[in-house]
KOLLUM-418213 format. One record per residue (C-alpha): residue in three letters; residue number from 1; x, y, z. Coordinates in steps of 0.001 Angstrom, whole numbers, plus 500000, padded with zeros to 6 digits. Example, Ala and Ser with C-alpha at 12.3 -4.5 7.8 and 13.67 -1.06 7.14 Angstrom:
# KOLLUM-418213
+-----+-----+--------+--------+--------+
:   r :   k :   east :  north :     up :
+-----+-----+--------+--------+--------+
: ALA :   1 : 512300 : 495500 : 507800 :
: SER :   2 : 513670 : 498940 : 507140 :
+-----+-----+--------+--------+--------+
//
This chain:
# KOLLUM-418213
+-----+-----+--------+--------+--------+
:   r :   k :   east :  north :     up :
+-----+-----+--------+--------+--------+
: UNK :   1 : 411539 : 574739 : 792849 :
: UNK :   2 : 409997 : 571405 : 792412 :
: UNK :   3 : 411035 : 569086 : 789697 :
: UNK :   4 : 407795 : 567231 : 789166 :
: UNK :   5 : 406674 : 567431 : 785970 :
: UNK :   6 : 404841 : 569648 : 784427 :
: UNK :   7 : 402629 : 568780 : 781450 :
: UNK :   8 : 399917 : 570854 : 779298 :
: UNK :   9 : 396674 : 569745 : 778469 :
: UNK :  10 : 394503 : 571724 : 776370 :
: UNK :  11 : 396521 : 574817 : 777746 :
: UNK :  12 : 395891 : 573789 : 781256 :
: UNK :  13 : 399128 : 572897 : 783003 :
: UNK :  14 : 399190 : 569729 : 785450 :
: UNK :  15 : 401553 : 568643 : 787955 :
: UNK :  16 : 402119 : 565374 : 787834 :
: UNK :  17 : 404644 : 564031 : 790923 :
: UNK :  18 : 402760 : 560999 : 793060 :
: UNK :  19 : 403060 : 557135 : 792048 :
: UNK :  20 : 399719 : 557497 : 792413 :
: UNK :  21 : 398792 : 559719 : 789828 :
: UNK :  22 : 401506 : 558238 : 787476 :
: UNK :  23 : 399953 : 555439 : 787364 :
: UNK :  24 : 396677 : 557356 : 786687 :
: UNK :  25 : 398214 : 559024 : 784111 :
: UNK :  26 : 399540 : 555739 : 782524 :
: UNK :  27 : 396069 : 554352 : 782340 :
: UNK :  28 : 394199 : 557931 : 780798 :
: UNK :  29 : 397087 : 557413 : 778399 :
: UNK :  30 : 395480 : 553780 : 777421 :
: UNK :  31 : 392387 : 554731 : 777872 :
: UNK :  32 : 392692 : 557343 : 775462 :
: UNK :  33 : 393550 : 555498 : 772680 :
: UNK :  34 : 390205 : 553900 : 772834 :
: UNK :  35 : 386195 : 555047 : 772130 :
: UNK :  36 : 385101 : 554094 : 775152 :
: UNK :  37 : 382835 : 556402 : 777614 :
: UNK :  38 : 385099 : 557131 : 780419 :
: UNK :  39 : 383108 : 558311 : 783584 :
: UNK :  40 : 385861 : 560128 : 786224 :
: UNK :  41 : 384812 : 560292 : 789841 :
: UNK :  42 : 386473 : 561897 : 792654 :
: UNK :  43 : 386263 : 565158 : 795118 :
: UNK :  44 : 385562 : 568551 : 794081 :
: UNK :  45 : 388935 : 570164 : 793432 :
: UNK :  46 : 390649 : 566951 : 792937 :
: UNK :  47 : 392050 : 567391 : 789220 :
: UNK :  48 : 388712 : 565639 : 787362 :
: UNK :  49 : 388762 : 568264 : 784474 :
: UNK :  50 : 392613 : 567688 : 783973 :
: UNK :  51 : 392259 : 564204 : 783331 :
: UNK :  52 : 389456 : 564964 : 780991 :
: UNK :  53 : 391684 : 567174 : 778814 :
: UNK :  54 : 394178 : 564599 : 779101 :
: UNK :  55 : 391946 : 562060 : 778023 :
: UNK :  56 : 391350 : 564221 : 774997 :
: UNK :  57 : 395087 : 565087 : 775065 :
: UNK :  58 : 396271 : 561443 : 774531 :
: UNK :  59 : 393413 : 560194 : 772069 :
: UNK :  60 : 393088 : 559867 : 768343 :
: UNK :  61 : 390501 : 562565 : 768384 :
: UNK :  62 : 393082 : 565490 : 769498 :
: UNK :  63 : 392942 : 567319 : 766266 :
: UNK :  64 : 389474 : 567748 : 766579 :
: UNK :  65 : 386846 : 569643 : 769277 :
: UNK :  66 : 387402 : 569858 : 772415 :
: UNK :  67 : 383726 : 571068 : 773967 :
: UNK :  68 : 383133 : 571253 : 778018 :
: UNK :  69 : 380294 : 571914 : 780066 :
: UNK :  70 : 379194 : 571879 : 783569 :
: UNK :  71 : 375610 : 570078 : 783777 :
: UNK :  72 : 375293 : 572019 : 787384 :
: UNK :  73 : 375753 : 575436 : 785247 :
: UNK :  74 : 372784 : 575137 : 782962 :
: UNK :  75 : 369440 : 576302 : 783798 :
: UNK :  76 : 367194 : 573434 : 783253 :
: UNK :  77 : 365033 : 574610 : 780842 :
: UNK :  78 : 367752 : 575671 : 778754 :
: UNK :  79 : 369712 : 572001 : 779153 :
: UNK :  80 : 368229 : 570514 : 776216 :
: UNK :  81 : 368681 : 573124 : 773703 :
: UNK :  82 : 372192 : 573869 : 774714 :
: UNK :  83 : 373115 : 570366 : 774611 :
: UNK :  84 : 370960 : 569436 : 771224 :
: UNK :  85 : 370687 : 572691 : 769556 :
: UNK :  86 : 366931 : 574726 : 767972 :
: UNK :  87 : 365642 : 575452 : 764756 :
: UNK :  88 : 364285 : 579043 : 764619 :
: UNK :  89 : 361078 : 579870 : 765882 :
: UNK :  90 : 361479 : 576510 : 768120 :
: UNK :  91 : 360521 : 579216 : 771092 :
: UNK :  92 : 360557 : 582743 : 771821 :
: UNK :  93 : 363010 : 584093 : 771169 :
: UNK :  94 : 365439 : 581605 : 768646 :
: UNK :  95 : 365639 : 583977 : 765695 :
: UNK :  96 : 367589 : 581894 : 763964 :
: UNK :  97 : 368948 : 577948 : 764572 :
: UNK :  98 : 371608 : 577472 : 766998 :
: UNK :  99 : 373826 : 573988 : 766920 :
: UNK : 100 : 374080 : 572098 : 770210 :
: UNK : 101 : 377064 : 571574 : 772370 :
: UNK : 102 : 377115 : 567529 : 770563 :
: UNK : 103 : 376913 : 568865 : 766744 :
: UNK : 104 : 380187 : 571380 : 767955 :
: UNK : 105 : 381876 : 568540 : 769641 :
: UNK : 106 : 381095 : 566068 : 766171 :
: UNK : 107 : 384257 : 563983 : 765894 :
: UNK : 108 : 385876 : 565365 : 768963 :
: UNK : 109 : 385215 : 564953 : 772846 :
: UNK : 110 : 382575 : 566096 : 774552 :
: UNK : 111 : 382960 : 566710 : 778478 :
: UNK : 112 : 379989 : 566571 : 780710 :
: UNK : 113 : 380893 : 567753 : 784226 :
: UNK : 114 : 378886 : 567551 : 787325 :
: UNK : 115 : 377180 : 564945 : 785498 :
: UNK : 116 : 374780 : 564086 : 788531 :
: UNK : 117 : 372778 : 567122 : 788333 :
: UNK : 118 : 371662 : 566190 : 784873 :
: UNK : 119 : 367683 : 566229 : 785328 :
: UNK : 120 : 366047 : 562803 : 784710 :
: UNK : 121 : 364007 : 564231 : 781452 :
: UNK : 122 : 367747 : 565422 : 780117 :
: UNK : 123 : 369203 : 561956 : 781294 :
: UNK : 124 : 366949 : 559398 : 778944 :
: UNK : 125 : 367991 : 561533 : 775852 :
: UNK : 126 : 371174 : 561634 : 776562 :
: UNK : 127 : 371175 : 557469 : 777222 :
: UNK : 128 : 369873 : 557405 : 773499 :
: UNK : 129 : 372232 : 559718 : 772216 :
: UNK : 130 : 375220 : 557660 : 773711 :
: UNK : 131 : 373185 : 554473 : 772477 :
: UNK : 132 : 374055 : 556078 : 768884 :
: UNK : 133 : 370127 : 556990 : 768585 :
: UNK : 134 : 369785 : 560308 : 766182 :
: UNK : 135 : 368230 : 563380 : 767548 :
: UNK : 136 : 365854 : 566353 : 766897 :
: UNK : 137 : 366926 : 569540 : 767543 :
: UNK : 138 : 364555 : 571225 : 769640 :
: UNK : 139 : 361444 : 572091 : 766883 :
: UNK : 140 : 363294 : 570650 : 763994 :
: UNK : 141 : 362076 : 568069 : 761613 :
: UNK : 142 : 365472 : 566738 : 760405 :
: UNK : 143 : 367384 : 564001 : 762973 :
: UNK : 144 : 371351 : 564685 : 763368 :
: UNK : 145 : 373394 : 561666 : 763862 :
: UNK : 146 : 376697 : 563141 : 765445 :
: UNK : 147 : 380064 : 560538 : 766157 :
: UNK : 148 : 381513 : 561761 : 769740 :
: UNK : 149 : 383266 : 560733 : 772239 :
: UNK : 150 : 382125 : 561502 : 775977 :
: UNK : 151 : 383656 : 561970 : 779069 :
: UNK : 152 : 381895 : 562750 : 781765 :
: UNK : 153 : 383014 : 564013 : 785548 :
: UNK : 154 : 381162 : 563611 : 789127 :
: UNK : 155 : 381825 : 564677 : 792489 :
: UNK : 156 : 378826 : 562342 : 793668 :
: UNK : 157 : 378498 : 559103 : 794664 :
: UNK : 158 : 376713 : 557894 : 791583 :
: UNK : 159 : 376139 : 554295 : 792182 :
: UNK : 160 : 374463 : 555648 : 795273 :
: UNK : 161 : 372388 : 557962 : 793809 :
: UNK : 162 : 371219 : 554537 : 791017 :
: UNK : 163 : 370373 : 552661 : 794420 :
: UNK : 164 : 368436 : 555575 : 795841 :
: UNK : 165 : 366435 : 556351 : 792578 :
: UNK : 166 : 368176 : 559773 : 791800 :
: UNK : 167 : 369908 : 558788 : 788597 :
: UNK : 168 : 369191 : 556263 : 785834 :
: UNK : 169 : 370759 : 553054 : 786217 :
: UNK : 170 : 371350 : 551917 : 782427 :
: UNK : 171 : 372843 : 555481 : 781977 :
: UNK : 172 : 375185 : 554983 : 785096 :
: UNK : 173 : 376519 : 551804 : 783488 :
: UNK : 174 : 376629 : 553530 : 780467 :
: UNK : 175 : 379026 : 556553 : 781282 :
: UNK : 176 : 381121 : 553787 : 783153 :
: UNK : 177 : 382383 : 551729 : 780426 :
: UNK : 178 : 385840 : 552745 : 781833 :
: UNK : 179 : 385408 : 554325 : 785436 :
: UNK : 180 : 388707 : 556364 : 786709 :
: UNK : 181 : 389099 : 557336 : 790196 :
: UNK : 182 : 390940 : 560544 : 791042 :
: UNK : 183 : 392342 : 560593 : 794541 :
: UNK : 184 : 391911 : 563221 : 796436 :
: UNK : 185 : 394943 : 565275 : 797224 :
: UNK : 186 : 395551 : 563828 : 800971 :
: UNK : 187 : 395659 : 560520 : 799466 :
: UNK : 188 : 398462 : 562022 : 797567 :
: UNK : 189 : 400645 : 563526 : 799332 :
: UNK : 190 : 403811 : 563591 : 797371 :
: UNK : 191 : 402057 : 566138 : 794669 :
: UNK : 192 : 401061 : 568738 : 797711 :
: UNK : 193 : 404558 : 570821 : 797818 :
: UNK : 194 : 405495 : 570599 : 793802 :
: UNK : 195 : 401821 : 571944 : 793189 :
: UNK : 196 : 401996 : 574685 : 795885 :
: UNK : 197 : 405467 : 575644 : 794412 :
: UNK : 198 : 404363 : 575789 : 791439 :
: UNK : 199 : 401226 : 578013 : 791823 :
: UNK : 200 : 403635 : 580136 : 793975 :
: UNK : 201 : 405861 : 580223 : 790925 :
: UNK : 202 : 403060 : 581563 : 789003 :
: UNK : 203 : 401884 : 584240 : 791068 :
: UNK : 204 : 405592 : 585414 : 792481 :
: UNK : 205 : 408700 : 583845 : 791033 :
: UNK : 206 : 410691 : 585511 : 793518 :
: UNK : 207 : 408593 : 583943 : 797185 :
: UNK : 208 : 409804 : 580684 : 798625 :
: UNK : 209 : 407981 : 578666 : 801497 :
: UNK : 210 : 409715 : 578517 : 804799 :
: UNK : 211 : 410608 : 575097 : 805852 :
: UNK : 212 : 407877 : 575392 : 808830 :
: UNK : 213 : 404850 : 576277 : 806203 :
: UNK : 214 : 406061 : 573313 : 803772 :
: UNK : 215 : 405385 : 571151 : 806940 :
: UNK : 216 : 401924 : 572829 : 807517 :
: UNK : 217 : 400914 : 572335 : 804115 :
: UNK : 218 : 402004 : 568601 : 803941 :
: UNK : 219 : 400121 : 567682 : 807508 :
: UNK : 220 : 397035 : 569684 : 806377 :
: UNK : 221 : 394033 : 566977 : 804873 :
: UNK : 222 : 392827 : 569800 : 801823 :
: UNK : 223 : 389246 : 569130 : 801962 :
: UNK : 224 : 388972 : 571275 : 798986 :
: UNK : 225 : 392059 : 569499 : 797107 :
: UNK : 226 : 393811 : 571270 : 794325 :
: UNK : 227 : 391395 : 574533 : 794208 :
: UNK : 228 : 391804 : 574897 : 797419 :
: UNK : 229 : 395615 : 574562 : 797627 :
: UNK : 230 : 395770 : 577295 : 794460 :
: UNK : 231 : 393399 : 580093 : 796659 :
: UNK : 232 : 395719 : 579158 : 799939 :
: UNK : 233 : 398611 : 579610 : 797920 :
: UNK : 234 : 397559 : 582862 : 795955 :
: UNK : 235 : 395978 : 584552 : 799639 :
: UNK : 236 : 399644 : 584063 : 800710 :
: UNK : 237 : 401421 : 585404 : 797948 :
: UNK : 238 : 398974 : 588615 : 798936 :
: UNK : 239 : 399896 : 588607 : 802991 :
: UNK : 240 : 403507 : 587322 : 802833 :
: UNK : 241 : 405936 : 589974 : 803887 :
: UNK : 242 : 410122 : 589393 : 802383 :
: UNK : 243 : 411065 : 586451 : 800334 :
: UNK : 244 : 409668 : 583723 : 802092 :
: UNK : 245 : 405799 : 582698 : 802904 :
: UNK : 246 : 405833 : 581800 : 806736 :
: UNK : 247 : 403242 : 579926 : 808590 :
: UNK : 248 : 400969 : 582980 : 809763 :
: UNK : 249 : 400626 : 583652 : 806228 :
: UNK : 250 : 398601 : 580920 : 805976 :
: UNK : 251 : 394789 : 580117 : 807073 :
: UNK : 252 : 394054 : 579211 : 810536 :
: UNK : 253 : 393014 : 576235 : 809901 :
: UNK : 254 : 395715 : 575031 : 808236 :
: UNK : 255 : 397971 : 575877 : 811100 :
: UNK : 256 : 395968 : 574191 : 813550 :
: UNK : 257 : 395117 : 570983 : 811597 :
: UNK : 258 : 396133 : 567128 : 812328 :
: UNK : 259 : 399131 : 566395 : 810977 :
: UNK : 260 : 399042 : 563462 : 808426 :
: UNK : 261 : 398783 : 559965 : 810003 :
: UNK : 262 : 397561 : 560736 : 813052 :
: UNK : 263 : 394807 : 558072 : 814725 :
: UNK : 264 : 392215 : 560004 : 813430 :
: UNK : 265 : 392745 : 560878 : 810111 :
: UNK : 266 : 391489 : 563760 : 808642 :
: UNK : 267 : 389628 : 564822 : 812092 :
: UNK : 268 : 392123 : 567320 : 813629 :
: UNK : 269 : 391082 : 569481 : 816546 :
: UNK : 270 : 389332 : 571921 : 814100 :
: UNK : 271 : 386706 : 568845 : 813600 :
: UNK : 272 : 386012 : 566207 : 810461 :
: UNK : 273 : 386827 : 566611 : 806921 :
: UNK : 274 : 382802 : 567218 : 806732 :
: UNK : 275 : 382795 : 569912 : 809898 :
: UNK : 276 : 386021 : 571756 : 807814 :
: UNK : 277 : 384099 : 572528 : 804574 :
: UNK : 278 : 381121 : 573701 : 806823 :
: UNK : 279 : 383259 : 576140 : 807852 :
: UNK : 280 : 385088 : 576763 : 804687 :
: UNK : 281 : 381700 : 577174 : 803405 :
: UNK : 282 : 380193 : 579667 : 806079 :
: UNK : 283 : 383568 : 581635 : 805787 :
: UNK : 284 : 383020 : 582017 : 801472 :
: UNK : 285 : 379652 : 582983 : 802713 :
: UNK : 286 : 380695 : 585762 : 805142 :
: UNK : 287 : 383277 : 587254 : 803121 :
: UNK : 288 : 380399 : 587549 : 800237 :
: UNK : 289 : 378514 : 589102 : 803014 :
: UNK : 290 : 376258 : 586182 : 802215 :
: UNK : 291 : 375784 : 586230 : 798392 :
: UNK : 292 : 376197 : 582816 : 797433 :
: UNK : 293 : 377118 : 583064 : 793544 :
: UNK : 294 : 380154 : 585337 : 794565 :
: UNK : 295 : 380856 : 582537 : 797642 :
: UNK : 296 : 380385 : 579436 : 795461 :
: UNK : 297 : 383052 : 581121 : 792955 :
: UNK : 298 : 385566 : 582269 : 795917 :
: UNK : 299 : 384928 : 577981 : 796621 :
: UNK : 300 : 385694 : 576994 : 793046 :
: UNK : 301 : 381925 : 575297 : 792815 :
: UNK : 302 : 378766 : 576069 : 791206 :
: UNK : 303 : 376061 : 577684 : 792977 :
: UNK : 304 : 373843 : 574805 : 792568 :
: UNK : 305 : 376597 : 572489 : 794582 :
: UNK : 306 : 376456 : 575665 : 796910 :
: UNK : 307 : 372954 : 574857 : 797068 :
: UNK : 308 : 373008 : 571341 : 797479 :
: UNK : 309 : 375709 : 571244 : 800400 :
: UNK : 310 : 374008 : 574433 : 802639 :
: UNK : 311 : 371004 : 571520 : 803044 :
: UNK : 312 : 373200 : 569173 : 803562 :
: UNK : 313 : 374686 : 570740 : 806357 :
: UNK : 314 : 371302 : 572293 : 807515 :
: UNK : 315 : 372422 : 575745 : 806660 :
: UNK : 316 : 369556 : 576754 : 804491 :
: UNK : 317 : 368008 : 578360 : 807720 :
: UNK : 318 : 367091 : 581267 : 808574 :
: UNK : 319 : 366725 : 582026 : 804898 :
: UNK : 320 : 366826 : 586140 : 806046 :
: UNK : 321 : 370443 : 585358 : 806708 :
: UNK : 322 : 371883 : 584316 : 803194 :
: UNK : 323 : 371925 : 586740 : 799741 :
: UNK : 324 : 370470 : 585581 : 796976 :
+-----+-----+--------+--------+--------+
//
């Protein structure tokens, strides 16, 4: 067993055992104590949410909501009412008037994840909301002025997607009053053993790792971070025979991967970090005998990231060969 700590946040335990995210830690816990719009960047898988919920955790505002949402997981045309609530009759349908996700979260914390996908209509009201601006629900007459604090998450490279005309500028600089960076785990890898112990702890308190499958774990780069460390862990729990979870209970690739500092790194035999989650992806794809909501979940993403990654990759062809 590790002896990292272990802290809760909102219910979700994290395992906190790098300098790295120590220090992280240390500055959420300033951070908190402030109003400030904190935007938190870093890898899918990496811990974002966590250090949301600590943010919340930590601040003045603990005592009172705690609302999430993931922009990726709302249908477009449904964004705005979701988000800012309808009077009844606004459409077909609203039988009766429905608060948004910023009138539940009044006086609390409101977490927008996968804030990149927010369409461009969605992303000039929510500029004027953060600007303090009251709103109209959608078909009301009557503004609502709410006081909350967002925090907002991205796997994207959003000062990238500002350049390239994909999201608004004055918004980017607005969710990044205080910008935190979350590492990914292989720039971390003190926390890789006390979270795999852990999440074995939780699945079978009685399995330990051999020595030779710690060392596979440690040289392996985690392209999918933290999510995909908990699915490696919990597919070994399920093919590990006696007390101990041996190398060939783990994935192939991990067995065959670079091991950490060598002069490539992150580019084993088995490719880059970018040819790893191709194949991550087209294995979530085959096991889900190519349904991609059921492969995006098995991958810990939306399906809209699914989406957005199969043309990135140039996978999106032929389309006969993928589920919808």
């Amino acid at each position: 067993m590790t002896d990292a700590p272990s802290l809760a946040f909102l219910g979700v335990r994290a395992v906190i055992s790098s300098p790295v995210m120590r220090e992280l830690m240390d500055t959420v816990r300033r951070v908190a104590q402030t109003s400030a719009t904190v935007l938190i960047e870093g890898e899918s898988g990496s811990g974002k949410e966590i250090v949301a919920r600590a943010i919340h955790h930590f601040s003045l505002r603990v005592a009172r909501p705690w609302v999430d949402v993931s922009c990726a997981a709302l249908p477009e045309h449904l964004m705005e009412s979701e988000l800012f609530g309808y009077e009844k009759g606004a459409f077909s349908g609203a039988d009766g008037a429905k608060p948004g996700l910023f009138e539940l979260a009044d006086r609390g914390t409101l977490f927008l994840d996968e804030i990149g996908e927010l369409p461009p209509r969605m992303q000039v009201k929510l500029l004027r909301v953060l600007d303090g601006v009251p709103y109209y629900r959608l078909g009301g007459v009557r503004k609502v002025g709410v006081d909350v604090r967002v925090v907002a998450a991205t796997n994207q490279a959003l000062e990238a997607m500002v350049k390239a005309g994909a999201f608004r500028g004055d918004l980017y600089h607005r969710l990044s009053q205080i910008p935190i960076r979350v590492p990914p785990l292989r720039e971390r890898r003190e926390d890789i053993l006390p979270l795999a112990e852990y999440f074995l702890q939780e699945h079978n308190p009685g399995l330990r790792f051999s020595g030779s499958a710690k060392r596979r774990l440690c040289e392996y780069s985690w392209p999918g971070n933290v999510r995909e460390l908990r699915n490696v862990v919990a597919r070994a729990v399920v093919l590990s025979y006696g007390a101990e979870v041996e190398v060939a209970d783990l994935p192939v690739v991990i067995c065959g991967d670079t091991p950490a500092g060598s002069a490539k790194a992150g580019a084993g035999p088995e490719g880059t970090l970018d040819d790893m989650e191709r194949r991550m992806i087209q294995d979530a794809l085959a096991r889900a005998s190519g349904h991609r909501q059921r492969a995006a979940e098995h991958l810990g993403i939306s399906r809209r990231t699914l989406s957005r990654k199969l043309r990135m990759y140039a996978m999106e062809e032929p389309v006969e060969s993928w589920a919808s």
